[in-house]
C-alpha angles and dihedrals in degrees: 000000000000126000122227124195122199123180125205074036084171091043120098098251092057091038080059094046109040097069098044090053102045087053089065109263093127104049099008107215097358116115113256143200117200115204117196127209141190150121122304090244086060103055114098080054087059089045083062095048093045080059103050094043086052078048094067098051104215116192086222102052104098101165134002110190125181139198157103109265120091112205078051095053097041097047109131093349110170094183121033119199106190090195101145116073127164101258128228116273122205113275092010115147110243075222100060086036088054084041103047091036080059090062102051094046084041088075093025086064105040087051084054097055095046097049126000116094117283089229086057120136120215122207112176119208101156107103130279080041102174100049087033090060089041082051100048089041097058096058087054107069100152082069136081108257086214080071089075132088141159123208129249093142089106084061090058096047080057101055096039086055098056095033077060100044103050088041088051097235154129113282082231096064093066105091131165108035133178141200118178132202126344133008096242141078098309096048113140114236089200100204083157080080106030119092122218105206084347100308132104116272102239085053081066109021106050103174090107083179086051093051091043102051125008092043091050098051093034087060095037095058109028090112092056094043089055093056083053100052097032102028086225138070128274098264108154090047089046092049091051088044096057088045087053094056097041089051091044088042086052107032128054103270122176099212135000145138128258138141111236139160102299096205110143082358104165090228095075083234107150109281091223105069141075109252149184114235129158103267133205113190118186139152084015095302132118134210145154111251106241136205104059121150126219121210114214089273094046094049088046094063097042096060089044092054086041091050089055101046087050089052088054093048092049093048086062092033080128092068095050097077 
């Protein structure tokens, strides 16, 4: 049986996620335990989605625990879902929310490293993703920093979306692509490096301003439009996202986004960040696919997303230590 650990387990993401896990999507036929965190002010909330998971019944679902502690949640997890962050209020600082977040995935990190397996896999939701998992990492030294991950695979699925739908194609047309840096307004949908039917983008979409600019920005700010449009995050599209990168992470996958630690990374990006690269992952190993090559607009945007995240790294710099 493996143990799954999902924090904000009263939050929507999670609401999105747990069901879909605990039928099997995750691990397919393979016995499972869901363990629920959340704050001590959530859990009666958590005691309404434990009954409602015990409500469907599924063959697979061997244990669901919930609670607030969390050296007692994480024991023995074999999967980690960092799905609850602390979210941006208005006129707060990015500062006091990376700040305030730190502290969060602080804790979070030294009770993985105490008691959750030392096979886990971390995948942190939760925003600032990227800084939140170099954070969280960081607190977990007993574990191997390549078993942490941030996701920006939401932001794939994105581009991969509107690159589809202006060629006119099949979703699963669009390989090969890229998102580079942080998950955050200056991300790099890479299409130089994606393929539409098995040629380059720019072979079958020839709008280079569209590309440039209305892709980008599409892309950048989806979340935020979302909000607009909905008035509430995008929860149902996180929580498939994040399936998507535990399942890539697991299972052999030939090419796929996530942020991970970039030391000795082959891109001379800086080696003390979280950051997005384009992954493989096969025979239960992990690495970042090499040999890509940037145009001027491309490189651009790489150095401005890596700036930022340094600046991130550098305003916690505090709780790396």
């Amino acid at each position: 049986m493996k143990r799954i650990v999902v924090t904000g387990g009263a939050g929507q993401i999670a609401y999105s996620l747990l069901f879909r896990i605990a039928k099997g999507e995750l691990l397919g036929d393979t016995p499972i335990a869901l363990h629920l965190f959340d704050l001590p002010e959530a859990i009666s909330a958590l005691k309404g989605v434990k009954m409602e998971l015990d409500d469907c019944a599924y063959p697979l679902l061997k244990e669901v625990r919930i609670g607030s502690d969390p050296k007692e949640l994480f024991a023995d997890a074999d999967y980690i879902f960092l799905v609850g962050a602390k979210p941006r209020s208005k006129g707060m600082e990015r500062k006091d929310l990376l700040t305030d977040n730190g502290k969060i995935f602080v804790d979070q990190g030294k009770a993985i490293n105490e008691v959750a397996s030392k096979e886990v896999r971390v995948l942190v939701v939760g925003n600032p993703c990227n800084t939140n998992c170099l954070i969280c990492m960081y607190h977990a030294p007993d574990i191997d920093q390549s078993q942490f991950f941030a996701m920006t695979r939401l932001d794939q699925n994105r581009a991969v979306y509107q690159l589809a739908n202006k060629a006119g194609v099949n979703i699963e047309d669009v390989t090969q692509m890229t998102i580079w840096g942080n998950h955050s307004s200056t991300q790099v949908p890479d299409f130089t490096n994606a393929l539409i039917q098995g040629k380059d983008v720019t072979d079958i979409i020839t709008d280079t301003k569209w590309l440039e600019e209305d892709f980008f920005q599409i892309v950048q700010k989806r979340g935020a439009s979302i909000i607009d449009a909905r008035g509430k995050s995008s929860a149902a599209s996180a929580a498939n996202a994040a399936l998507d990168s535990m399942r890539a992470i697991i299972q052999d996958t030939p090419w796929f986004s996530a942020a991970i630690c970039s030391k000795a990374n082959p891109y001379g990006i800086d080696e003390e960040l979280i950051f997005s690269f384009p992954l493989e992952s096969f025979d239960g190993g992990l690495g970042i696919i090499p040999d890509l090559s940037w145009n001027a607009f491309i490189e651009k945007k790489i150095k401005e997303t890596e700036k930022e995240l340094m600046d991130e790294r550098d305003l916690v710099r505090d709780l790396l230590r």
